[in-house]
Backbone atoms as SQL, in Angstrom:
CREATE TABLE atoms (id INTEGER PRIMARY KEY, chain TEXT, resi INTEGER, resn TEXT, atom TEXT, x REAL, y REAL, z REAL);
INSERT INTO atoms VALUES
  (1, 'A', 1, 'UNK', 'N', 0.834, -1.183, 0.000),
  (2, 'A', 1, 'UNK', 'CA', 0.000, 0.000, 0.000),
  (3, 'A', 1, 'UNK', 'C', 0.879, 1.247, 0.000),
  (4, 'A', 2, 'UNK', 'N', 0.085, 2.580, -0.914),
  (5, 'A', 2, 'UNK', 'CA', 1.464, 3.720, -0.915),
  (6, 'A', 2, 'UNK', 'C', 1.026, 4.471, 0.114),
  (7, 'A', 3, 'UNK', 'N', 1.880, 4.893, 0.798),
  (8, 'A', 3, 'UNK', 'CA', 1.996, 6.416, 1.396),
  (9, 'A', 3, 'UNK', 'C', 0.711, 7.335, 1.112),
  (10, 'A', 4, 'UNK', 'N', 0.561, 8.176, 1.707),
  (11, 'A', 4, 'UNK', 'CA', -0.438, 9.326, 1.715),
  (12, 'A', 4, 'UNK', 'C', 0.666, 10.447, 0.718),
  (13, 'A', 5, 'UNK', 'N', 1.801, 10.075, 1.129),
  (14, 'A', 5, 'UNK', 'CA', 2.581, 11.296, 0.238),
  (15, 'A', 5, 'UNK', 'C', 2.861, 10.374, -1.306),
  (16, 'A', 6, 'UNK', 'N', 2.701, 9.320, -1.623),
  (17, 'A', 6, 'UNK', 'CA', 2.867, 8.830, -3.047),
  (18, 'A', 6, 'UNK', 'C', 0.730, 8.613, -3.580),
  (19, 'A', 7, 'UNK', 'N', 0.372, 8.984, -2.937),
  (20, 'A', 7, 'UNK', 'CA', -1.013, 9.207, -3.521),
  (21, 'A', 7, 'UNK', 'C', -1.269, 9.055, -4.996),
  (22, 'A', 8, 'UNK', 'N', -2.252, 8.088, -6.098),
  (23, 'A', 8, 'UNK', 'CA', -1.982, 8.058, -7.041),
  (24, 'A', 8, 'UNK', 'C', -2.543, 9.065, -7.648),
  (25, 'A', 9, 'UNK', 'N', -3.371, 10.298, -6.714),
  (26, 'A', 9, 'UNK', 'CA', -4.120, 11.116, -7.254),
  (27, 'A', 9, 'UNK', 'C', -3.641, 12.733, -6.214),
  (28, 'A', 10, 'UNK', 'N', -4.175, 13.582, -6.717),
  (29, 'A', 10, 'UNK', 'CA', -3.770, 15.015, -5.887),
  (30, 'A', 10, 'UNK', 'C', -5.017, 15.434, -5.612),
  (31, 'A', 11, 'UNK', 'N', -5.781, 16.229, -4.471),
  (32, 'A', 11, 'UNK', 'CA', -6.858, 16.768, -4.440),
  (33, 'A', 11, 'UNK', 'C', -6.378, 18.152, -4.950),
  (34, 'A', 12, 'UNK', 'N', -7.796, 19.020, -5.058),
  (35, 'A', 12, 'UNK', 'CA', -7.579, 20.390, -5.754),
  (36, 'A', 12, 'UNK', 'C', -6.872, 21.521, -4.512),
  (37, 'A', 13, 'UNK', 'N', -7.338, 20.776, -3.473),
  (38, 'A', 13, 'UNK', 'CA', -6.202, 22.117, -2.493),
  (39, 'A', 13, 'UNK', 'C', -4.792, 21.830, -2.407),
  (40, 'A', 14, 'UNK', 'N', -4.626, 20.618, -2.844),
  (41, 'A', 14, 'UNK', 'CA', -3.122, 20.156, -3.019),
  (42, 'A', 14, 'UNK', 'C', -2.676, 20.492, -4.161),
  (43, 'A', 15, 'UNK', 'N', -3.138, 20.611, -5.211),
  (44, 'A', 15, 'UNK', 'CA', -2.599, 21.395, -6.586),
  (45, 'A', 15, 'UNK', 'C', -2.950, 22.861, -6.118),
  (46, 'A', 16, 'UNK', 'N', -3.387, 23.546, -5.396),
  (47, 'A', 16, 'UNK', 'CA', -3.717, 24.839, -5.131),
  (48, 'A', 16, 'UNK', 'C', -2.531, 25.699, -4.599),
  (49, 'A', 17, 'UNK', 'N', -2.258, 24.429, -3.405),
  (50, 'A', 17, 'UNK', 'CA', -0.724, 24.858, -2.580),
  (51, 'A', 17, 'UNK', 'C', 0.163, 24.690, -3.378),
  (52, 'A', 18, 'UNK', 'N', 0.676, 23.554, -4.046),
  (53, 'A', 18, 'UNK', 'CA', 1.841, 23.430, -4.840),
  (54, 'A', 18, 'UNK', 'C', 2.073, 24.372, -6.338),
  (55, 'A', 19, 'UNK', 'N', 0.960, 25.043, -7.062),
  (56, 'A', 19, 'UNK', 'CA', 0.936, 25.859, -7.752),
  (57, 'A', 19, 'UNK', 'C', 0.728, 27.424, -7.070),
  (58, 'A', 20, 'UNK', 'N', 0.557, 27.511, -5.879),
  (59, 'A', 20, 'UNK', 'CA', 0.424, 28.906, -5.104),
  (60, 'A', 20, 'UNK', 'C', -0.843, 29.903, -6.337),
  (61, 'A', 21, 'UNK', 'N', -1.764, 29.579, -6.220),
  (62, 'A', 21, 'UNK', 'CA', -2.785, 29.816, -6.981),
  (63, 'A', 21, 'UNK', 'C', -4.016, 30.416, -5.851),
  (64, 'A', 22, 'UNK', 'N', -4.521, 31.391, -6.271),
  (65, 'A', 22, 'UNK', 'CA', -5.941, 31.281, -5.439),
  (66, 'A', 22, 'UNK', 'C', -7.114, 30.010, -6.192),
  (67, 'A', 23, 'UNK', 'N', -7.744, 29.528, -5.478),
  (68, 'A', 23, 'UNK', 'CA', -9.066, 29.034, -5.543),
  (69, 'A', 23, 'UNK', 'C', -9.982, 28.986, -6.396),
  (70, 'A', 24, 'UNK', 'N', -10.025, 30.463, -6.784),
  (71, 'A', 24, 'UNK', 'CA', -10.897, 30.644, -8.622),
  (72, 'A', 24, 'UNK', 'C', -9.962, 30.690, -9.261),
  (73, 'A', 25, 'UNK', 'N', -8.721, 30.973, -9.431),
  (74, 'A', 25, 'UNK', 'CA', -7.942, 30.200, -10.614),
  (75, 'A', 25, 'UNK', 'C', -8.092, 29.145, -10.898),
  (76, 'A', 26, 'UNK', 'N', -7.380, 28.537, -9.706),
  (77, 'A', 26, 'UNK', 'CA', -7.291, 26.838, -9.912),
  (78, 'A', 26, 'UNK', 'C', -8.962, 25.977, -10.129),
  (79, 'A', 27, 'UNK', 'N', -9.768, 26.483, -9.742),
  (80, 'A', 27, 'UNK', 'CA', -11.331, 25.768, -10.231),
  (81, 'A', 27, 'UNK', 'C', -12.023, 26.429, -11.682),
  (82, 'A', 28, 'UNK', 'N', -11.322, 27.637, -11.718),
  (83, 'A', 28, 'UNK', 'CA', -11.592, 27.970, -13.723),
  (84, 'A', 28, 'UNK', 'C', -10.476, 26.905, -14.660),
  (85, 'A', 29, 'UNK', 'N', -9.347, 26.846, -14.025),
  (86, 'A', 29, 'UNK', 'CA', -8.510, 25.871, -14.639),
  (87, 'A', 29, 'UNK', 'C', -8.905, 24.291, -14.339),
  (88, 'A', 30, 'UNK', 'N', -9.577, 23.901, -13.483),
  (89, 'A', 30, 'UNK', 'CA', -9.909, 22.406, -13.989),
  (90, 'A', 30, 'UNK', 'C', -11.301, 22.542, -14.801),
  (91, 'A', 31, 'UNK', 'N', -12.053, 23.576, -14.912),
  (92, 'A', 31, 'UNK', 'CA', -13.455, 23.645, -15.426),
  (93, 'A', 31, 'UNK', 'C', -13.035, 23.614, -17.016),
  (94, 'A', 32, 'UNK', 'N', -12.128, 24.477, -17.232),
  (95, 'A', 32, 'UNK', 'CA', -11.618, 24.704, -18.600),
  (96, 'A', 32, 'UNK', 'C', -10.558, 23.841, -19.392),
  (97, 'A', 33, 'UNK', 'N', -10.181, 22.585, -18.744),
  (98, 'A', 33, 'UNK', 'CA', -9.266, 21.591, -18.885),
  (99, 'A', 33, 'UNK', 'C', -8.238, 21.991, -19.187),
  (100, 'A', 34, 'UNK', 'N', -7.344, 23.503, -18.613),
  (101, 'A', 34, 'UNK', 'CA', -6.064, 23.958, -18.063),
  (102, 'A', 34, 'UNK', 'C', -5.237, 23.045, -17.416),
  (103, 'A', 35, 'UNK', 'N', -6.089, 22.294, -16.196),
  (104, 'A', 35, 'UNK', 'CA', -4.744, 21.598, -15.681),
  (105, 'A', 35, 'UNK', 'C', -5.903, 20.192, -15.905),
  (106, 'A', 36, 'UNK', 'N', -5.246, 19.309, -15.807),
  (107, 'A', 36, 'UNK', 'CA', -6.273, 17.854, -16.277),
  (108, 'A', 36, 'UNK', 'C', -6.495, 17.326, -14.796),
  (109, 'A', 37, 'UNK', 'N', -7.953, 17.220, -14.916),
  (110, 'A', 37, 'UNK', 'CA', -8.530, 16.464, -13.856),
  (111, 'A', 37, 'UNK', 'C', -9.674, 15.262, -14.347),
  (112, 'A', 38, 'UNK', 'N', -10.338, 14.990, -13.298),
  (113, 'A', 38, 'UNK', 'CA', -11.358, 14.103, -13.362),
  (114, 'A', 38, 'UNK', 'C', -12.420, 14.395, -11.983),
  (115, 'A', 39, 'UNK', 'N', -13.403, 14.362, -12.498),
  (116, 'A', 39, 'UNK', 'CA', -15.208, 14.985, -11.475),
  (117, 'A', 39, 'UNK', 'C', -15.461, 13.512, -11.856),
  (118, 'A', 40, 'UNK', 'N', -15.379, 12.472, -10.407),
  (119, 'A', 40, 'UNK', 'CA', -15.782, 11.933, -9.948),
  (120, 'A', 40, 'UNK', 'C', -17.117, 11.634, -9.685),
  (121, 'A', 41, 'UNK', 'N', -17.557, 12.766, -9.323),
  (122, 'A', 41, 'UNK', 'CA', -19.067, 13.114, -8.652),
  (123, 'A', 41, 'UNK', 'C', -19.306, 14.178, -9.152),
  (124, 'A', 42, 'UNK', 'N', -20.399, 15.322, -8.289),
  (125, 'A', 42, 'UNK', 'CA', -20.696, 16.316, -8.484),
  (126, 'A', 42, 'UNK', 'C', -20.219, 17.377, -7.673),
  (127, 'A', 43, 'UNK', 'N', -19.535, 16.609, -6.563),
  (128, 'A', 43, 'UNK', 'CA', -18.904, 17.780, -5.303),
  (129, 'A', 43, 'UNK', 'C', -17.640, 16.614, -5.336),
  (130, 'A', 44, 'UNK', 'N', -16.753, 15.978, -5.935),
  (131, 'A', 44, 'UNK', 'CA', -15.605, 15.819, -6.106),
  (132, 'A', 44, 'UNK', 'C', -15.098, 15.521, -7.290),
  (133, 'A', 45, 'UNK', 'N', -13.325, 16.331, -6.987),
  (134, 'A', 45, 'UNK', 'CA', -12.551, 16.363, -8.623),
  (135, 'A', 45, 'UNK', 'C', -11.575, 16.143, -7.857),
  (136, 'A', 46, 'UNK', 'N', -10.760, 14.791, -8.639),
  (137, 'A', 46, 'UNK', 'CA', -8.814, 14.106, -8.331),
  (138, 'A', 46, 'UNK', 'C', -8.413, 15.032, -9.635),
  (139, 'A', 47, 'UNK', 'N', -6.882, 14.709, -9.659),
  (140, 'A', 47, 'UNK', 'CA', -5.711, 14.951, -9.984),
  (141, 'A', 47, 'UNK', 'C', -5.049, 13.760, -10.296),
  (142, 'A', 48, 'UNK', 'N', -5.216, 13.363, -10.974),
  (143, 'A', 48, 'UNK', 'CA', -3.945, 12.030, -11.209),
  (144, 'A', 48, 'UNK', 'C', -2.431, 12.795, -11.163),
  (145, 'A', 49, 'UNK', 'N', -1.741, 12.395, -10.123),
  (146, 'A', 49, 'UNK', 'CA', -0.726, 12.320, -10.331),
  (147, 'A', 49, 'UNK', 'C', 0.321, 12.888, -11.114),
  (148, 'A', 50, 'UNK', 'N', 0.300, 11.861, -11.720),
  (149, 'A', 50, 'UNK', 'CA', 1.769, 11.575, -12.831),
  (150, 'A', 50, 'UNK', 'C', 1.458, 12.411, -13.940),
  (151, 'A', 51, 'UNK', 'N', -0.460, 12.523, -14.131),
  (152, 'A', 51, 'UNK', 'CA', -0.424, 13.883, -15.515),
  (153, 'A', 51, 'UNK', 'C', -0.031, 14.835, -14.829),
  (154, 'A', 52, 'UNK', 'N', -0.613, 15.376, -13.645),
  (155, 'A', 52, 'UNK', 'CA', -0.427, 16.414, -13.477),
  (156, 'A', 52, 'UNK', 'C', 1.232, 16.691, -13.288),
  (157, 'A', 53, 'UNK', 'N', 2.286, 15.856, -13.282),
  (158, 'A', 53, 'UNK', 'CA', 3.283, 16.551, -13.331),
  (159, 'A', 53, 'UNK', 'C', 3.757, 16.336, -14.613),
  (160, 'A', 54, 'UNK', 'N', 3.231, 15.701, -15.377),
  (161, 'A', 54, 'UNK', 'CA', 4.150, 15.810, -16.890),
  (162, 'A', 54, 'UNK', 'C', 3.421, 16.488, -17.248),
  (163, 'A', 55, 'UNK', 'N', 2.163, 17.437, -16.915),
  (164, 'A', 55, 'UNK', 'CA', 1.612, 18.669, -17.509),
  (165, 'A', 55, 'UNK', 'C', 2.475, 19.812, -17.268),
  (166, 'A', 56, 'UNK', 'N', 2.678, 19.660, -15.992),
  (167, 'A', 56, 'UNK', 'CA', 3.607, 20.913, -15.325),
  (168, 'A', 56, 'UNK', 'C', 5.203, 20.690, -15.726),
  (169, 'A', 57, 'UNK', 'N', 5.414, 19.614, -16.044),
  (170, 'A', 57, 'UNK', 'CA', 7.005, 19.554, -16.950),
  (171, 'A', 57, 'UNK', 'C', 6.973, 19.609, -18.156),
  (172, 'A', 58, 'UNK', 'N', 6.002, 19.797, -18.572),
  (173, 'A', 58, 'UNK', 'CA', 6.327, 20.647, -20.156),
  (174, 'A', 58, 'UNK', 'C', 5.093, 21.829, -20.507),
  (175, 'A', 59, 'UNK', 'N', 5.543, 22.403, -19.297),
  (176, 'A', 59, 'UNK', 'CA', 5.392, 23.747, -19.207),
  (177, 'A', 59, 'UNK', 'C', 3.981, 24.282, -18.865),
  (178, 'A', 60, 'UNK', 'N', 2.908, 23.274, -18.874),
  (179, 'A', 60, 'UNK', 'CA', 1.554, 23.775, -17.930),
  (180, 'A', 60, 'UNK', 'C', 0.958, 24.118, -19.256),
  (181, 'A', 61, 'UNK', 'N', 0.846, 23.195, -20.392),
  (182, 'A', 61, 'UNK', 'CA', 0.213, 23.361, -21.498),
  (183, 'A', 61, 'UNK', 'C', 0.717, 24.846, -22.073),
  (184, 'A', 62, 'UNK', 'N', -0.636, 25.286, -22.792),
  (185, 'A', 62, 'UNK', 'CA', -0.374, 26.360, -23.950),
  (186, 'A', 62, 'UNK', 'C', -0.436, 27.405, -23.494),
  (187, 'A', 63, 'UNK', 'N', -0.289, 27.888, -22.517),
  (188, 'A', 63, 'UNK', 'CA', -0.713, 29.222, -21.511),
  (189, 'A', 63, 'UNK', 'C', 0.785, 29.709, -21.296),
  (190, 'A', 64, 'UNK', 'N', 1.902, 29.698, -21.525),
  (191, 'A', 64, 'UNK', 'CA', 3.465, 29.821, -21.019),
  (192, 'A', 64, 'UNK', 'C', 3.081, 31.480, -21.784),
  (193, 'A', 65, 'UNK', 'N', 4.007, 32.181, -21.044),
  (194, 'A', 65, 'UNK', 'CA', 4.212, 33.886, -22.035),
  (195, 'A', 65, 'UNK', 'C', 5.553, 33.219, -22.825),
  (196, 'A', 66, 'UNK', 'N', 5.455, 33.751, -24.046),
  (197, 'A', 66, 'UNK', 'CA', 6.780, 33.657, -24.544),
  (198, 'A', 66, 'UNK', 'C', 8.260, 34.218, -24.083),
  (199, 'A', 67, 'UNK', 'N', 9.273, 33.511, -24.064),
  (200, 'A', 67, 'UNK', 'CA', 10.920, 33.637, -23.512),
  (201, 'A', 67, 'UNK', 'C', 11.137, 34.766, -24.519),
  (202, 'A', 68, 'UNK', 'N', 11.757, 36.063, -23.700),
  (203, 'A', 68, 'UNK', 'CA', 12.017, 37.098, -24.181),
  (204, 'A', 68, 'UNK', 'C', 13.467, 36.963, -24.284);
């Protein structure tokens, strides 16, 4: 069995803290499939994991400002 810290999924206040985001960011960004989730239910949304960091390692999709 894994750890609470190898979790195969992230909740949204845990992508909230680790992206330092307010609250309506981060819930317009899973509404708008910005950062990839999954709605479970109707009052819950996971995070898988492993997308969410190979989203955030190549660069958090199409939203980057361009390198000046």
């Amino acid at each position: 069995m894994e750890s609470s810290d190898e979790s195969l999924v992230l909740t949204p206040e845990e992508v909230r803290q680790l992206l330092k985001i307010s609250r309506s960011v981060l819930y317009s960004s899973l509404k708008n499939g910005t950062i990839p989730s999954i709605r479970i239910s109707p009052r819950k949304i996971i995070i898988p994991r492993e997308r969410f960091f190979e989203w955030l390692n190549g660069g958090g999709g199409n939203n980057l400002h361009p390198k000046e």
